[in-house]
TORVOVO-236343 format. One line per 5 residues: number of its first residue (from 1); their letters; for each residue x, y, z of N, C-alpha, C. Coordinates in nm, 4 decimals, m for minus. Atoms other than C-alpha are relative to their C-alpha. Layout:
// residues N
NUM) A) X/Y/Z/X/Y/Z/X/Y/Z | ...
***
This chain:
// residues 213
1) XXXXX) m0.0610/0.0479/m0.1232/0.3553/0.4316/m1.2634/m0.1027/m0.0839/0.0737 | 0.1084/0.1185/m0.0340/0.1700/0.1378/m1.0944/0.0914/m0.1000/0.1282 | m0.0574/0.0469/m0.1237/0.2053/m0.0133/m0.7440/m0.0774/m0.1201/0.0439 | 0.1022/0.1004/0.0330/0.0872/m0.3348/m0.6848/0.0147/m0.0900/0.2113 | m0.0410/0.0602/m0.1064/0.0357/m0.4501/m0.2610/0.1246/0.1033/0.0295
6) XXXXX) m0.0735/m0.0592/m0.0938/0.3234/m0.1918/m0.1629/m0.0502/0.1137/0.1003 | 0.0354/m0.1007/m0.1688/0.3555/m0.0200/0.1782/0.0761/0.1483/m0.0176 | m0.0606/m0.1485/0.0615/0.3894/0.3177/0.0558/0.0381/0.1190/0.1482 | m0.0309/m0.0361/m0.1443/0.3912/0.4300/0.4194/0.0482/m0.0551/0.1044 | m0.0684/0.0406/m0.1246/0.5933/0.1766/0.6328/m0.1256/m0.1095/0.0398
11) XXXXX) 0.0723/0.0525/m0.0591/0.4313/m0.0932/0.7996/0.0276/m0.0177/0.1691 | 0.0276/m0.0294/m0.1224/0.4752/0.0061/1.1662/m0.1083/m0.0115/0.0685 | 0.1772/m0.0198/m0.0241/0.0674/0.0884/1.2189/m0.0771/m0.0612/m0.0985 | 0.0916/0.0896/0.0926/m0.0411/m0.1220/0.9367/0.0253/m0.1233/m0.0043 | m0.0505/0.1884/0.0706/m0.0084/m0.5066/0.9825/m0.1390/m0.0386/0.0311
16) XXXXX) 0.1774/0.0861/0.0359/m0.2860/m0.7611/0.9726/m0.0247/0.0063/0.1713 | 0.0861/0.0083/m0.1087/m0.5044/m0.7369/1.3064/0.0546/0.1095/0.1270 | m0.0871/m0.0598/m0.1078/m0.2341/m0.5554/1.5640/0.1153/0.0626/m0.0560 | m0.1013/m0.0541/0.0531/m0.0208/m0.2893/1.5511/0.1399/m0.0518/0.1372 | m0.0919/0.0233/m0.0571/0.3195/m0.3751/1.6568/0.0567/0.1179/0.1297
21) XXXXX) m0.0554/m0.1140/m0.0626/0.4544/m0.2186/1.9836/0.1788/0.0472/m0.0043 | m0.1504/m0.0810/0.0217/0.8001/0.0330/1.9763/0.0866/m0.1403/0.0354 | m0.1179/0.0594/m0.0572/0.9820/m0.1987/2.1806/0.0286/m0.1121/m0.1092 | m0.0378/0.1654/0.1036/0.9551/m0.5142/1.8670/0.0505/0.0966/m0.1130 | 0.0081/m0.1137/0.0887/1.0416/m0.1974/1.6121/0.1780/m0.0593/m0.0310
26) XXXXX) m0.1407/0.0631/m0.0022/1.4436/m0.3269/1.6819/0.0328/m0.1198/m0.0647 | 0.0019/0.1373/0.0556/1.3711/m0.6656/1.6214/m0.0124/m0.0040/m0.1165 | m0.0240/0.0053/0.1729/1.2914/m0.6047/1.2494/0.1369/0.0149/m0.0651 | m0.0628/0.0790/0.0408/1.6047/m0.5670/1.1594/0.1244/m0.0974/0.0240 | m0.0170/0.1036/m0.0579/1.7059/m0.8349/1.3378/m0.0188/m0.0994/m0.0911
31) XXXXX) 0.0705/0.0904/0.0986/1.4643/m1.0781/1.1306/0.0071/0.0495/m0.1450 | 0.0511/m0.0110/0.1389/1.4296/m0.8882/0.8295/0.1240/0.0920/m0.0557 | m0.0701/m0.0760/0.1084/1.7566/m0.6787/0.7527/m0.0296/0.1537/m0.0021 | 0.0240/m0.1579/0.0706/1.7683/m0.3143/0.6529/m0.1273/0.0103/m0.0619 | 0.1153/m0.0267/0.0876/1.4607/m0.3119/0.4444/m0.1132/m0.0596/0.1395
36) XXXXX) 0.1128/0.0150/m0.0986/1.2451/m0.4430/0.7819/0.0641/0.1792/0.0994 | m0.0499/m0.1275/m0.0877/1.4551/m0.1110/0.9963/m0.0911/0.0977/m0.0733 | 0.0372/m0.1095/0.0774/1.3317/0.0985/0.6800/m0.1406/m0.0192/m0.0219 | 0.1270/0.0046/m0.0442/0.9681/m0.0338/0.6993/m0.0469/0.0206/0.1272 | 0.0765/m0.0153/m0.1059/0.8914/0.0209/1.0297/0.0753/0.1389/0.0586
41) XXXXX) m0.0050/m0.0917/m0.0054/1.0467/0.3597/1.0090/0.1046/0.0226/0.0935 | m0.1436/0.0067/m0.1016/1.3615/0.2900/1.2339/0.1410/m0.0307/m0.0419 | m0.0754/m0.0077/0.0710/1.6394/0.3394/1.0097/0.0559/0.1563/0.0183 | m0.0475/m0.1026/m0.1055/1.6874/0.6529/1.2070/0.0335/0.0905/0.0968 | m0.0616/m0.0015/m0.1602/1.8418/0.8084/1.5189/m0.1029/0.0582/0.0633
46) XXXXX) 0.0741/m0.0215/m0.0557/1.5245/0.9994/1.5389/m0.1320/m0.0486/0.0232 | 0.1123/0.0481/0.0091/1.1799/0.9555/1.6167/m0.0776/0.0675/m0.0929 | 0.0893/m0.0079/0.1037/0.9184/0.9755/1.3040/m0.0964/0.0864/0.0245 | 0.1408/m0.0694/m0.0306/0.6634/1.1306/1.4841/0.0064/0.1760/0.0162 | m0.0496/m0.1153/m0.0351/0.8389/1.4128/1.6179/0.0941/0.0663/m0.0688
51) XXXXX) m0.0845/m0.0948/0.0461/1.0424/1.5289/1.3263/m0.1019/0.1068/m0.0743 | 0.0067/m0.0951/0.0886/1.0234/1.8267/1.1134/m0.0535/m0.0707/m0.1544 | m0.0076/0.0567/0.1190/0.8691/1.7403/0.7834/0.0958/0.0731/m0.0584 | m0.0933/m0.0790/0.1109/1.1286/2.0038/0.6479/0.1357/m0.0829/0.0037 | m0.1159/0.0946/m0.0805/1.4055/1.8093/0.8354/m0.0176/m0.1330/m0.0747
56) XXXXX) m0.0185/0.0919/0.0929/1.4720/1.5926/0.4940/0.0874/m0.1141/0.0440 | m0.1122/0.0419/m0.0181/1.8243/1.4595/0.5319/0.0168/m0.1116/0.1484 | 0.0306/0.0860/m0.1305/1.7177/1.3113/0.9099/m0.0730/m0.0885/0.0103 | 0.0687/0.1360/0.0075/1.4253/1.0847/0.8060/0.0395/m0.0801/m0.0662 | m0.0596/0.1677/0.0740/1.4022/0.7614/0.7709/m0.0395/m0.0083/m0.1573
61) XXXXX) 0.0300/0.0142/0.1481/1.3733/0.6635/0.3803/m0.1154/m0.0029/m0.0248 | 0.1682/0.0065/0.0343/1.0420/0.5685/0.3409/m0.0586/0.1305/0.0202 | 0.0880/m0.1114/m0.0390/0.9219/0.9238/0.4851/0.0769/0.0915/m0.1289 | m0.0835/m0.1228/0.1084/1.1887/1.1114/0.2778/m0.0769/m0.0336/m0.1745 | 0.0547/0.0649/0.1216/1.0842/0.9196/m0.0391/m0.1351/0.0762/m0.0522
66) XXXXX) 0.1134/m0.0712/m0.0011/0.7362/1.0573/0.0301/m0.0078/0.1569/m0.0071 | 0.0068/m0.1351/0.0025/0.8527/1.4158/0.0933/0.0568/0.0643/m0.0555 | m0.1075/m0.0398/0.0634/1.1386/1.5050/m0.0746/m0.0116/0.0226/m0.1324 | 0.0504/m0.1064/0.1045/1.1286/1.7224/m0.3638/0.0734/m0.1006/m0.1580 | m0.0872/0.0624/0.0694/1.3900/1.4916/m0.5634/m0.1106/m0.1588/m0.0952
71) XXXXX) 0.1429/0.1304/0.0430/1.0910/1.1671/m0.5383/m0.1171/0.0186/m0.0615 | 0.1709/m0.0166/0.0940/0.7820/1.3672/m0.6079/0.0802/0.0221/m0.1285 | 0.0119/m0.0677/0.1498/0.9165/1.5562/m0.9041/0.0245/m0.1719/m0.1155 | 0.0300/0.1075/0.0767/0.9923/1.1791/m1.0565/m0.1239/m0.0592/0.0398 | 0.1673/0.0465/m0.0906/0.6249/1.0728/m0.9330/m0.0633/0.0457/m0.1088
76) XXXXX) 0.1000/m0.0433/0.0432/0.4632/1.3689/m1.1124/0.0339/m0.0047/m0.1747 | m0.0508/0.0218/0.1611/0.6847/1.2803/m1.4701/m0.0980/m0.1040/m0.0382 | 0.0779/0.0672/0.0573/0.4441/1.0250/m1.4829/m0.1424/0.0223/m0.0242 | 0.0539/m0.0374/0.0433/0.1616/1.0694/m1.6865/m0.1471/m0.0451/0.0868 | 0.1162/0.0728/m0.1259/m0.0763/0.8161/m1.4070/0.0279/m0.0418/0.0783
81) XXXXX) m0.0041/0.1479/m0.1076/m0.0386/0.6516/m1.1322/m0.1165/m0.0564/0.1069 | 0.1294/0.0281/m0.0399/m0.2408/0.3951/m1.0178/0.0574/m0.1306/0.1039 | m0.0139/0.0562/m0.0988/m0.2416/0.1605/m0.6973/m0.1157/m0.1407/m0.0340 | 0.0815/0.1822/0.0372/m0.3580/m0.2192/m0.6826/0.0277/m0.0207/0.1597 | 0.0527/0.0352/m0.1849/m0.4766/m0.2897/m0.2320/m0.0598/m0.0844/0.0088
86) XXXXX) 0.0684/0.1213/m0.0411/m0.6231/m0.5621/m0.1259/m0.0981/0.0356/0.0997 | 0.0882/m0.0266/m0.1157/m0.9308/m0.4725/0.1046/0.0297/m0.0547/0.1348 | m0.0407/0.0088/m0.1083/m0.8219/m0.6755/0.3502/0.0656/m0.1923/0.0031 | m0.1059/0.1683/m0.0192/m0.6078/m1.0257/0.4352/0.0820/0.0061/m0.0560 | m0.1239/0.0096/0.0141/m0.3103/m0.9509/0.3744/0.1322/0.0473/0.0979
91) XXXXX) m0.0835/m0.0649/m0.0997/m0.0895/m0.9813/0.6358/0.1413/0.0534/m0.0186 | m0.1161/m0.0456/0.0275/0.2113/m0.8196/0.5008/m0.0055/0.1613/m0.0307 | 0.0397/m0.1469/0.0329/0.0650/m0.5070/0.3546/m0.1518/0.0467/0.0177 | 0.1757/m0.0574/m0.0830/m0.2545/m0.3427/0.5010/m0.0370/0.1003/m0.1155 | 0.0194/m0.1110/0.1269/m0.4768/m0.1588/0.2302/0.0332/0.1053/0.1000
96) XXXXX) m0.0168/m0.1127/m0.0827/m0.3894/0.1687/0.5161/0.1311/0.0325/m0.0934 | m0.0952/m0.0302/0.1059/m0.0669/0.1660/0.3499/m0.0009/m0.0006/m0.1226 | m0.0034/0.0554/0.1612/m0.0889/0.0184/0.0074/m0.0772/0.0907/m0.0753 | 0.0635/m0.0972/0.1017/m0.3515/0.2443/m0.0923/0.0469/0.1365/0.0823 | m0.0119/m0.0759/m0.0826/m0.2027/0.5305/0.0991/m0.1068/0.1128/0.0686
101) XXXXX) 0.1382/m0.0713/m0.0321/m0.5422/0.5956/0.2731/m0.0016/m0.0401/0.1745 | m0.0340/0.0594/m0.1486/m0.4236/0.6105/0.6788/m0.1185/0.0043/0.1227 | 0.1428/m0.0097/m0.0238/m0.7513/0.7532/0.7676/m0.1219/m0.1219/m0.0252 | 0.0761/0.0998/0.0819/m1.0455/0.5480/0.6836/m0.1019/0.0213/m0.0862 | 0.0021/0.0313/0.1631/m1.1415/0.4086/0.3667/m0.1292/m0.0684/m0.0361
106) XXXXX) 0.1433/0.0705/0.0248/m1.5098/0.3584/0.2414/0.0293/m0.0609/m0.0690 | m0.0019/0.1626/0.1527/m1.5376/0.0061/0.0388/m0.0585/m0.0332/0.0870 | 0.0775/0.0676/m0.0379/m1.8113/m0.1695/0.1077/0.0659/m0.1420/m0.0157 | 0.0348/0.0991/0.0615/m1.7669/m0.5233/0.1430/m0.0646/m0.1166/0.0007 | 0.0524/0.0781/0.0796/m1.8658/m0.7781/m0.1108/m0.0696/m0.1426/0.0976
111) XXXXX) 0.0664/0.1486/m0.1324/m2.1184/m1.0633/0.0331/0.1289/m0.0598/m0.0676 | m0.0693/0.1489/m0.0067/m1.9155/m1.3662/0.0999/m0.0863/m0.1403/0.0279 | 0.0443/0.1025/m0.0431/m2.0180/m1.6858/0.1350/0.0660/m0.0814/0.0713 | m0.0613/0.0824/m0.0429/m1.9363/m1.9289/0.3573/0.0981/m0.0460/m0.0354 | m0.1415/0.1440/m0.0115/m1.6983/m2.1858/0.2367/0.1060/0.1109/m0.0766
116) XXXXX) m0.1064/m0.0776/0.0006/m1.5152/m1.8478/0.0970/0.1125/0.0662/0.0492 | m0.0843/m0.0719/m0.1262/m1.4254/m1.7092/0.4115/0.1495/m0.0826/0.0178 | m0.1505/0.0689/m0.0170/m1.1471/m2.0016/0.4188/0.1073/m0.0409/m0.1542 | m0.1206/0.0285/0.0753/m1.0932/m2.0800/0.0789/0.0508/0.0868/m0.0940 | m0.0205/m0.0961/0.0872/m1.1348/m1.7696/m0.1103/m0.1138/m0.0270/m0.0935
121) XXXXX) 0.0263/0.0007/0.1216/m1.2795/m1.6766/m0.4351/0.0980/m0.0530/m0.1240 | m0.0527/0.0403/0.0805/m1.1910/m1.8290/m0.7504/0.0841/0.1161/m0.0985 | m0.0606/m0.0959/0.0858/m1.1011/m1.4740/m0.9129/m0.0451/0.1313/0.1234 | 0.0142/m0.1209/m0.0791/m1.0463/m1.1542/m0.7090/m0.1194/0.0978/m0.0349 | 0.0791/m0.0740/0.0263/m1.3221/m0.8884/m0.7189/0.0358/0.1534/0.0089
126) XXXXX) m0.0338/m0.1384/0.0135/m1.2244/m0.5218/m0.7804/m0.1321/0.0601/0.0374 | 0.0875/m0.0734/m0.1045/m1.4191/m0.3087/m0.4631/m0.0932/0.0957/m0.0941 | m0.0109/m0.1373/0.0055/m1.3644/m0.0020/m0.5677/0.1088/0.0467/m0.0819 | m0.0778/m0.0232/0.0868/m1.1855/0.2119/m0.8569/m0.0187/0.1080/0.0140 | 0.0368/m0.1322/m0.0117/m1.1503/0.5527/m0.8000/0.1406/0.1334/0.0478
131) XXXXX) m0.0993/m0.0803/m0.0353/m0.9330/0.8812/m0.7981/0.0024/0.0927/0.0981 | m0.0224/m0.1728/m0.0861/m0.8184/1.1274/m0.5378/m0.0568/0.1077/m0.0486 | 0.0076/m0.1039/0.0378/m0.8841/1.4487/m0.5686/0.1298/0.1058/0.0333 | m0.0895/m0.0482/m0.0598/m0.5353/1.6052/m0.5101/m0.0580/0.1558/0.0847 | 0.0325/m0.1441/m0.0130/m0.7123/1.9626/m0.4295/m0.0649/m0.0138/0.1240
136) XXXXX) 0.0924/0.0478/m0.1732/m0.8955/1.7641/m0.0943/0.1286/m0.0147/0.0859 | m0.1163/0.0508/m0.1102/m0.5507/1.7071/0.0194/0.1284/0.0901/0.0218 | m0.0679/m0.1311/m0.0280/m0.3990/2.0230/0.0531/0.0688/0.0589/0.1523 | m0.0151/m0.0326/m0.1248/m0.3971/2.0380/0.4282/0.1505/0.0144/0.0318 | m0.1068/m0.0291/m0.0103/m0.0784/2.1690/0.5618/0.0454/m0.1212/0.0687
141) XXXXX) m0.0736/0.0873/m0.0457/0.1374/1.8851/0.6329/0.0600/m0.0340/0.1475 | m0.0912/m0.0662/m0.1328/0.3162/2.0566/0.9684/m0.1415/m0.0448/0.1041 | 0.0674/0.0316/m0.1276/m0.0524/2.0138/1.1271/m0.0060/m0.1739/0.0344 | 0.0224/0.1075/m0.0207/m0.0567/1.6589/1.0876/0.1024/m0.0868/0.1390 | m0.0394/0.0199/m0.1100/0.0590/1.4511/1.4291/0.0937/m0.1033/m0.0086
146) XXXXX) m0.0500/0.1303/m0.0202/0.1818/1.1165/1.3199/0.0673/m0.0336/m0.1482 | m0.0476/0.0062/0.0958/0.4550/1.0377/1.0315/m0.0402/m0.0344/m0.1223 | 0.0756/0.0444/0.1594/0.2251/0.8279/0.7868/m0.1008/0.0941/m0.0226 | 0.0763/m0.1259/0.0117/m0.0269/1.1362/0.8286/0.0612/0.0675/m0.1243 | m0.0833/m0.1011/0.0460/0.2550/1.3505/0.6970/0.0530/m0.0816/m0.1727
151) XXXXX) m0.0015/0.0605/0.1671/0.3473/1.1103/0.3841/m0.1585/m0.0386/m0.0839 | 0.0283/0.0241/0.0644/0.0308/1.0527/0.3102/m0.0699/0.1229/m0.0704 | 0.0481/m0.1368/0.0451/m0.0760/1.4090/0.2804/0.0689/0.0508/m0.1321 | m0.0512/m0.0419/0.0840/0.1834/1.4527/0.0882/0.0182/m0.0546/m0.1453 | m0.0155/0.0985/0.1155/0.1841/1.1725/m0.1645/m0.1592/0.0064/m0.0477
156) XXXXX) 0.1187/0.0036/0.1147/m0.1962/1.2173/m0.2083/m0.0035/0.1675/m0.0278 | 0.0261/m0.1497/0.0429/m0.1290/1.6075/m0.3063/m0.0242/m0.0537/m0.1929 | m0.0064/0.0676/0.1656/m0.0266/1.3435/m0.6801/m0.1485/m0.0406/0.0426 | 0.1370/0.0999/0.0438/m0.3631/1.2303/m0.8580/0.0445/m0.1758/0.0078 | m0.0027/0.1418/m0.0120/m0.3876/0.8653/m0.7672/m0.1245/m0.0963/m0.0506
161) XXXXX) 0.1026/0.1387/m0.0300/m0.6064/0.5518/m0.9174/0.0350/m0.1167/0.0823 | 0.0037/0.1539/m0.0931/m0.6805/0.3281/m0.6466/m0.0864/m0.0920/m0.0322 | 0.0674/0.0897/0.0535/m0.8070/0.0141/m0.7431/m0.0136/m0.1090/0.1365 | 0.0211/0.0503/m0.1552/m0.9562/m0.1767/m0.3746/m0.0145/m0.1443/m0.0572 | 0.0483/0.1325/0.0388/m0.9593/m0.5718/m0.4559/m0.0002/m0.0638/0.0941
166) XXXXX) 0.0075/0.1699/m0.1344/m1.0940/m0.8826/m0.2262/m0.0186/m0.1187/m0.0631 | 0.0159/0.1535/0.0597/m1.0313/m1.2357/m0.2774/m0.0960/m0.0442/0.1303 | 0.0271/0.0827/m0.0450/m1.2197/m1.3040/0.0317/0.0423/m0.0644/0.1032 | m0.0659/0.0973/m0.1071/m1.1151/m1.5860/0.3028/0.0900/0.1214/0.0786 | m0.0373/m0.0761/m0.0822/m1.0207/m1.2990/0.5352/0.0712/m0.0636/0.1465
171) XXXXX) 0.0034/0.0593/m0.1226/m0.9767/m1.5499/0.7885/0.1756/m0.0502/0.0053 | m0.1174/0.0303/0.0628/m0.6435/m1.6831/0.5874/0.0665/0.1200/m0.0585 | m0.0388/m0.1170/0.0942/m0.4628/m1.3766/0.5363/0.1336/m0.0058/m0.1167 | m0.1335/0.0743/0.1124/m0.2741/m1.4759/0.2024/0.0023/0.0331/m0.1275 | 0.0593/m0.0013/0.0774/m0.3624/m1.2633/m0.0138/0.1063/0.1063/m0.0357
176) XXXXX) m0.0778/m0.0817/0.0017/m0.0545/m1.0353/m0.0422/0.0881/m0.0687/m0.1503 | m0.0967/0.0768/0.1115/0.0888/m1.3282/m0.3122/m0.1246/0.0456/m0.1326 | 0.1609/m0.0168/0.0849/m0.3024/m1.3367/m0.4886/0.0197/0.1076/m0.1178 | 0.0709/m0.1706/0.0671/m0.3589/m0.9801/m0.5704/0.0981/0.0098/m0.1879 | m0.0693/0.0299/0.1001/0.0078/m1.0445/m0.8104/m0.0184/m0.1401/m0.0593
181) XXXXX) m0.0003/0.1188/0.0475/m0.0700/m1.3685/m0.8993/0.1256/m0.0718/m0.0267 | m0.1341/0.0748/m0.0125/0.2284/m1.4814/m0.7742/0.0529/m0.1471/m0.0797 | 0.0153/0.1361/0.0611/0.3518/m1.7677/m1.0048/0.1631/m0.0516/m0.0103 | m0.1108/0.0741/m0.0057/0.7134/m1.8699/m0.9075/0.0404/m0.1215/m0.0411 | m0.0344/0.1161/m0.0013/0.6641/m2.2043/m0.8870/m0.2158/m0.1113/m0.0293
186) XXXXX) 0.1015/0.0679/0.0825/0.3840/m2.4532/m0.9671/m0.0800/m0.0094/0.1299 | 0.0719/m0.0281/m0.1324/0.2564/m2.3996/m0.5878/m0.1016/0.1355/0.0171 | 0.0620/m0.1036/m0.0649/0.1882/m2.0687/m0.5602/m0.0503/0.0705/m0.1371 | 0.0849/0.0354/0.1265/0.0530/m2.0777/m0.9809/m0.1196/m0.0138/0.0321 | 0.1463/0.0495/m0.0126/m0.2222/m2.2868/m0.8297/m0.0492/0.0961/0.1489
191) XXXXX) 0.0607/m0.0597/m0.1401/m0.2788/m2.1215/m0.4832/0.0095/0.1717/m0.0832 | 0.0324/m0.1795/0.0555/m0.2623/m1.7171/m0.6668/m0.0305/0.0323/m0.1253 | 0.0329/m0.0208/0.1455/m0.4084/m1.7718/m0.9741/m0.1522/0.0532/0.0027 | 0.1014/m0.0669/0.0002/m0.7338/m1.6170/m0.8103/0.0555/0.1377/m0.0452 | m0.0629/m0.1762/0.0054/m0.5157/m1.2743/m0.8890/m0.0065/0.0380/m0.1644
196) XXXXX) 0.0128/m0.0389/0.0996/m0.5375/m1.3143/m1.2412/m0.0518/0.0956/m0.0765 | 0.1380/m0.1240/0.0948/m0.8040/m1.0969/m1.3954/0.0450/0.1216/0.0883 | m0.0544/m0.1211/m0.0839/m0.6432/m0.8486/m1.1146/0.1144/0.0451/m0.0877 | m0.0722/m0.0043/0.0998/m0.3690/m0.8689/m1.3491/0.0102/0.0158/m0.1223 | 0.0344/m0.1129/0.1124/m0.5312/m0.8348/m1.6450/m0.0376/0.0877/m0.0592
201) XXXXX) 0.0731/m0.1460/0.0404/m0.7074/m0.5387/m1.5768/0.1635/0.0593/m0.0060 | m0.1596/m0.0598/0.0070/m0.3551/m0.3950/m1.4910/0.0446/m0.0021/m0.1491 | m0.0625/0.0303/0.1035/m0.1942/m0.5118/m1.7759/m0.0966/0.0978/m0.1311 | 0.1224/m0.1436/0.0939/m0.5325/m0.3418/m1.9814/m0.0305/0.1277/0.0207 | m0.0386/m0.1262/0.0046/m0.4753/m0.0354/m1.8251/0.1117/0.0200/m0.0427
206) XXXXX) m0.0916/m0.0412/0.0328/m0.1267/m0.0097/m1.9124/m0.0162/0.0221/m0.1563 | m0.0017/0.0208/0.1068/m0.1761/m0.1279/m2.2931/m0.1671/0.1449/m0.0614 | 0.1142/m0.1224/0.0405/m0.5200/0.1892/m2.3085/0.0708/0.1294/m0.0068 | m0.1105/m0.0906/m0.0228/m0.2455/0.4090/m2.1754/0.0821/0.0007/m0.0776 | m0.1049/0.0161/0.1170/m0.0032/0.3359/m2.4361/m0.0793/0.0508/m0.0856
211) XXX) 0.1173/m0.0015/0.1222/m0.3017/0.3575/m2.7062/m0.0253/0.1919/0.0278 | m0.0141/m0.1298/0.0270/m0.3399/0.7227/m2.5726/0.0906/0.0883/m0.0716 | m0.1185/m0.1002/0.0359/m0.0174/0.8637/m2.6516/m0.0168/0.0351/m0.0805
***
């Protein structure tokens, strides 16, 4: 199982520089549809913060997804799962979510050089590679205060590889296409083809993983 840039916790408290306040929480899906209501955790009548983690059937999707006995048990059928984050510039998905690490997240990073900061690196650099320890994340769920607390406690109880990558140019946050090496069209080929080798490690973990069986 392999996640590549998703907001495994909502992007409410995770966007690039500022977190959005309640009152713009409506406006998503406004602009963005059902799937912006269900990212920013307002897809239902209650508030996120203040439910019951037992109180399934009442959260919003994204939290249920995370807690619900129906999601893990397909989660833990898989034999790995491993996460692909972007350290940072990407204004769509914040590594806070993507790597579901809401706390904070040691990665050093990588010198930059100047004329990188705007235009990037030519090939992404993989931070940091490294697993949970599900047995550190045991903490009872009920004490936790704030909804992505509560999913992420619960989603890192699964062993996770997180894999931390930076292209860099932090300044341009555009790196949410990169990391996949987005290649739709012959634009975004040449502008996310720094994501490559991000892609072929992926792709070389999957094909080592096969080779186990």
């Amino acid at each position: 199982f392999m996640t590549i840039a998703s907001p495994h916790l909502g992007v409410r408290k995770y966007t690039w520089g500022v977190m959005y306040p309640k009152t713009m929480f409506p406006i998503a899906s406004v602009l963005f549809g059902q799937t912006g209501k269900e990212l920013f955790l307002h897809d239902s009548d209650h508030e996120p913060d203040q439910m019951s983690p037992c109180d399934i059937s009442q959260q919003p999707l994204i939290m249920k997804m995370a807690l619900d006995e129906e999601f893990l048990q397909a989660l833990r059928a898989f034999k790995s799962r491993r996460i692909y984050s972007n350290l940072r510039g990407d204004f769509m998905v914040s590594m806070r979510t993507a790597a579901i690490e809401p706390a904070d997240f040691e990665a050093n990073f990588p010198p930059t050089k100047p004329h990188e900061l705007f235009l990037g690196r030519n090939e992404g650099i993989i931070v940091t590679e490294q697993k949970n320890i599900p047995e550190e994340n045991c903490r009872d769920i009920k004490q936790a205060s704030h909804a992505e607390d509560v999913m992420a406690l619960s989603l890192n109880k699964l062993e996770w590889s997180k894999v931390i990558v930076d292209f860099g140019a932090f300044l341009i946050p555009s790196h949410h296409n990169k990391i996949c090496a987005h290649s739709a069209n012959i634009w975004t080929r040449y502008f996310c083809s720094a994501g490559k080798n991000i892609m072929n490690n992926a792709t070389d973990f999957i094909l080592h993983s096969q080779e186990e069986k």
